[in-house]
N, C-alpha and C positions, 0 to 999 in steps of 0.2 A: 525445243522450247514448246510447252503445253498451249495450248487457245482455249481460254477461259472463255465461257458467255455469262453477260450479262444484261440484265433487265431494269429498266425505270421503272420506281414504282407511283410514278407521277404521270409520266406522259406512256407508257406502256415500251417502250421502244427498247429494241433487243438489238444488241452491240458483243463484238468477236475482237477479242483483243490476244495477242500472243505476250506471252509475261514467262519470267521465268516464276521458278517453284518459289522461290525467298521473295516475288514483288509481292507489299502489300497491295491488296483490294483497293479498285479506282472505287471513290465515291461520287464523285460530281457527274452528273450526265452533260455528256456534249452538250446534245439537244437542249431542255429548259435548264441548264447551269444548275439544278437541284440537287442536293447532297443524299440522293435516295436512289443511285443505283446501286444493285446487287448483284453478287457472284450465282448465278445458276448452276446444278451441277449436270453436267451433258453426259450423252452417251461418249463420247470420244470417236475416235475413226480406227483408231485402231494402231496397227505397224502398216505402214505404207514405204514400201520401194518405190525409189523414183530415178530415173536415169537409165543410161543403158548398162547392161553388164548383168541382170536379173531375168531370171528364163525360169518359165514354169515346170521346167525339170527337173531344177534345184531344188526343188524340198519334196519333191515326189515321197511318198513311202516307201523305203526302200525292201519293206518287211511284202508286199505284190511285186515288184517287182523281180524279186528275187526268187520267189514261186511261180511265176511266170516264165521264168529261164529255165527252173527245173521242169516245169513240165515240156518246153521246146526241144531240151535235150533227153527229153523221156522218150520224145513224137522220132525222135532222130534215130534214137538208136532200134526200136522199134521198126522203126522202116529200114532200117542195114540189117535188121538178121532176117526179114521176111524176105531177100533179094533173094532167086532161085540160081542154085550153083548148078551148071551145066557140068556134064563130065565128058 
């Protein structure tokens, strides 16, 4: 459910209400009872994860790390054919 802000344009006073998409717009202000608050439009916060079970691994890029393996197993094999074969 979004958090609308809104502003009195009577007494100035800024108010965070959570509404769904279909609530009409509060008009009364708490504060002086005046029919003259309004819907502001905010930056938003975003997508926010909350709770456990969400690790900063999870959305890694997977297009680095995958370049990052190849070049480990480039380092790997590299170092197994420079090993000196005794006779």
């Amino acid at each position: 459910m979004p958090t609308y802000d809104y502003i009195c344009n009577d007494c100035k006073k800024m108010y965070e209400y959570f509404q769904t998409m279909s609530d009409a717009p509060i008009k009364e202000c708490p504060k002086c009872k005046e029919n003259s608050l309004r819907r502001v439009i905010s930056g938003g916060t975003g997508l926010i994860f909350k709770g456990s079970g969400y690790y900063l691994t999870d959305y890694k890029n997977k297009k680095n790390q995958s370049s990052k393996n190849k070049k480990s197993n480039k380092n790997k094999k590299d170092n197994t054919s420079k090993k000196k074969v005794e006779s």
